[in-house]
C-alpha positions in Angstrom: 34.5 -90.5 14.1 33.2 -87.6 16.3 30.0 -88.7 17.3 28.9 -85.7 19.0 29.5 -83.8 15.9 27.4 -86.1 14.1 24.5 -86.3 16.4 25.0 -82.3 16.5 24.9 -82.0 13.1 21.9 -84.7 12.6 19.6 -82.3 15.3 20.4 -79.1 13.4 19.4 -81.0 10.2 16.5 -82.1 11.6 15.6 -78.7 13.2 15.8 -76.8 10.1 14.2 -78.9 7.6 11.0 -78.6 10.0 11.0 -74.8 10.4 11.8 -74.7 6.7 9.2 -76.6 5.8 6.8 -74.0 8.4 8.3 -71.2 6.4 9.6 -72.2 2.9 6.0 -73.8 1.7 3.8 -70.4 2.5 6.9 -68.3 1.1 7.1 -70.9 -2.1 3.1 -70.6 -2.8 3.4 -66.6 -2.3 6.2 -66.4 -5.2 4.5 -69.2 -7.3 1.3 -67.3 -7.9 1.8 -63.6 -6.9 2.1 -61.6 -10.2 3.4 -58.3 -8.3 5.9 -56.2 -10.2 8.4 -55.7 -8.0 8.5 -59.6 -7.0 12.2 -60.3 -8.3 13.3 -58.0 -5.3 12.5 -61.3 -3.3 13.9 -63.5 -5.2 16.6 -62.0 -5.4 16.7 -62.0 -1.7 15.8 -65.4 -0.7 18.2 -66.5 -3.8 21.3 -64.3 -2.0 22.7 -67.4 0.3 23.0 -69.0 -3.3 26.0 -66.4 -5.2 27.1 -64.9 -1.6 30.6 -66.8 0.1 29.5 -67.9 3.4 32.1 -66.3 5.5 29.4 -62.9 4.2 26.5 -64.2 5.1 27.7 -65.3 8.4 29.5 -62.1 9.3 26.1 -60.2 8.6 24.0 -62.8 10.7 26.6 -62.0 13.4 26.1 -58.4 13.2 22.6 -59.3 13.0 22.6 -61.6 16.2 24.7 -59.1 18.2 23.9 -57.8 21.7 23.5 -54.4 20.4 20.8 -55.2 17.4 17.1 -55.4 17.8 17.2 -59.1 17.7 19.7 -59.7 19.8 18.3 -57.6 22.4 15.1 -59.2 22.2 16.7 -62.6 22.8 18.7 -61.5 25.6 15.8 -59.7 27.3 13.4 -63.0 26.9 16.6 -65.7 27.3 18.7 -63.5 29.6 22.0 -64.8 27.1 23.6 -64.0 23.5 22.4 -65.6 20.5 25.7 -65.9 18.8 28.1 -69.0 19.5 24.4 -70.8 20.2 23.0 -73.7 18.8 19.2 -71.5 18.8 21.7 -69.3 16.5 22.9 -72.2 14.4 19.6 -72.8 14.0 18.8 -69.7 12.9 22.0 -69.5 10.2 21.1 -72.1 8.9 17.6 -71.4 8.4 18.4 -68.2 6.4 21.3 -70.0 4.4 19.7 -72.9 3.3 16.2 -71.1 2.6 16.6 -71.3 -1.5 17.3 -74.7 -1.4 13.9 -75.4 0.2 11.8 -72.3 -1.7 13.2 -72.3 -5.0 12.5 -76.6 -6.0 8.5 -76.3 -3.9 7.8 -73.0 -5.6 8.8 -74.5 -9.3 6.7 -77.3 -8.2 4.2 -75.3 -7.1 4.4 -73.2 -10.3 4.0 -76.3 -12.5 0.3 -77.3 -11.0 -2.1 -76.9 -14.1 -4.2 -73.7 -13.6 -7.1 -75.6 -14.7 -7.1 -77.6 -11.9 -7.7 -74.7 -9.8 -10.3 -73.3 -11.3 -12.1 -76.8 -11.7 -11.2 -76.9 -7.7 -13.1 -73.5 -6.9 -15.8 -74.2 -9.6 -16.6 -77.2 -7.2 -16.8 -75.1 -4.4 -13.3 -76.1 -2.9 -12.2 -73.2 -0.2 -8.7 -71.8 -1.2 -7.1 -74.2 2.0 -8.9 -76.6 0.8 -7.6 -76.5 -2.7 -4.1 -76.0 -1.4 -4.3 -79.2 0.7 -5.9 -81.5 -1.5 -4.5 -80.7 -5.3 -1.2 -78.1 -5.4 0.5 -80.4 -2.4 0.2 -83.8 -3.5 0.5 -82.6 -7.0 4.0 -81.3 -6.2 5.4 -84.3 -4.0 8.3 -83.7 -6.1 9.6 -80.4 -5.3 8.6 -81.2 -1.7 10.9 -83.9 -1.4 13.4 -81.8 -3.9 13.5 -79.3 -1.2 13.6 -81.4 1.9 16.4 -83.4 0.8 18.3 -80.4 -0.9 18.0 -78.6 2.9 19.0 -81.3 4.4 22.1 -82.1 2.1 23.2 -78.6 2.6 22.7 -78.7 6.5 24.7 -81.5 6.8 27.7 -79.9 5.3 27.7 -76.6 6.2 31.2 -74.9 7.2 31.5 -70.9 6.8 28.3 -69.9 8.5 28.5 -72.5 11.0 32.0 -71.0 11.7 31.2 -67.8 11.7 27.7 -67.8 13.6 28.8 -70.7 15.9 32.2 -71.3 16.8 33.6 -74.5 17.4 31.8 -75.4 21.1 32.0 -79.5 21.6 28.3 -80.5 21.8 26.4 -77.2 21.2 28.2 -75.4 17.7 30.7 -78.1 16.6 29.2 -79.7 13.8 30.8 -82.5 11.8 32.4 -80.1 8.8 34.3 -78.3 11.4 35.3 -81.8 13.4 36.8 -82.9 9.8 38.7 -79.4 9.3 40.0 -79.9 13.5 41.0 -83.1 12.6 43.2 -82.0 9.5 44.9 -78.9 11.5 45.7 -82.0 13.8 47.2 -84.0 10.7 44.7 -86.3 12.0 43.7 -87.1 8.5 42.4 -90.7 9.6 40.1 -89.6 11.6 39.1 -86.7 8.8 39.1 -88.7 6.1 36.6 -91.2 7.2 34.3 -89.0 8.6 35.1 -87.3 5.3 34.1 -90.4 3.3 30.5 -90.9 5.4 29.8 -87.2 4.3 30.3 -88.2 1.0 28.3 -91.4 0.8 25.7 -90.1 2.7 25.7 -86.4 0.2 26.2 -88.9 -2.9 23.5 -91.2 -1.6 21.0 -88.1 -1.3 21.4 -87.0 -4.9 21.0 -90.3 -6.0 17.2 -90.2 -4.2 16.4 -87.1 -5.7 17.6 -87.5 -9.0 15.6 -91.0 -9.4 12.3 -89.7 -7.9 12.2 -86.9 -10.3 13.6 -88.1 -13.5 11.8 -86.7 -16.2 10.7 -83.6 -14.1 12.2 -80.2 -14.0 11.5 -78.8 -10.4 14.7 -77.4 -9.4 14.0 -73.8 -10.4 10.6 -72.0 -10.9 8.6 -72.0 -14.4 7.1 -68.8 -15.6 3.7 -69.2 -16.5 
């Protein structure tokens, strides 16, 4: 097994489940209770990485990352290097691709708190934070974990974009999806199919969690209220 891949792949895991959780909660709250007209447009957006192949998404993010856009300038001129073939650009990939795995569970959770609630909260004189912190959150445990594991499932086994965005650099883009398809343009399929077979416990192993601490609940996609 390629270690280096795995502990690769364990960072960037561990890297975007945190900034997703920084970015994907606010987001997930926004969508859950704004009742603006024009809010599918989002959706829509943040659902794209869902129906779009990956080798799209990560051709885009390239163009995106480039040293001629706006963004890539603006990393060059504060990093003095490229973003692309980067693990900050992994990071970043994966970030946008795995955002509706994180946004869609929390915001169906969130969408699922009794309004009641709420207004008993603010009738009490509970501050909007306050409200936020100590009933919607623990109330929607669920969908948090649903999302954090969900991100981090689809991390972990990531190919297209990681391909595209990152290359294949030993220790700072080669994650473990693209060590398993090196090892079968080797014929190396030892190698490939055990690392192969620790995906898959580990991916079966996940579902298993998420499946038994939500039985009974519906959290995967948002309610209308």
């Amino acid at each position: 097994m390629d270690w280096q891949a795995l502990i690769l792949t364990l960072k960037l895991d561990l890297v975007v489940c945190a900034l997703l959780v920084l970015i994907g909660i606010p987001l997930a709250y926004w969508l859950s209770v704004c009742r603006w007209r024009l809010k599918f447009l989002f959706e829509a957006v943040i659902a794209l990485p869902l129906v779009l192949p990956p080798t799209v998404l990560g051709f885009y993010m390239l163009l995106a990352m480039g040293p001629r856009s706006p963004l890539g300038k603006l990393y060059g001129w504060a990093w003095g290097r490229g973003l692309p073939f980067t693990f900050e650009g992994l990071v970043l990939a994966s970030v946008i691709y795995s955002l509706p795995f994180m946004v869609q569970p929390v915001a169906a959770a969130f969408s699922a708190v009794d309004p009641k609630l709420l207004a008993a909260s603010a009738v009490l004189g509970a501050s909007s934070m306050r409200t936020f912190l100590r009933v919607v959150l623990p109330l929607s445990s669920a969908g948090l974990l649903t999302g954090l594991v969900l991100t981090f499932a689809h991390t972990l086994g990531e190919f297209g974009v990681v391909l595209m965005v990152g290359g294949n650099i030993p220790g700072q883009t080669r994650t473990v999806s693209i060590s398993i398809y090196d090892n079968v343009q080797a014929l190396d399929y030892t190698a490939a199919g055990r690392t192969s077979l620790a995906l898959l416990i580990a991916s079966f192993a996940i579902l298993c969690l998420v499946y038994a601490f939500n039985r009974g609940k519906t959290v995967l996609w948002p309610a209308q209220r």
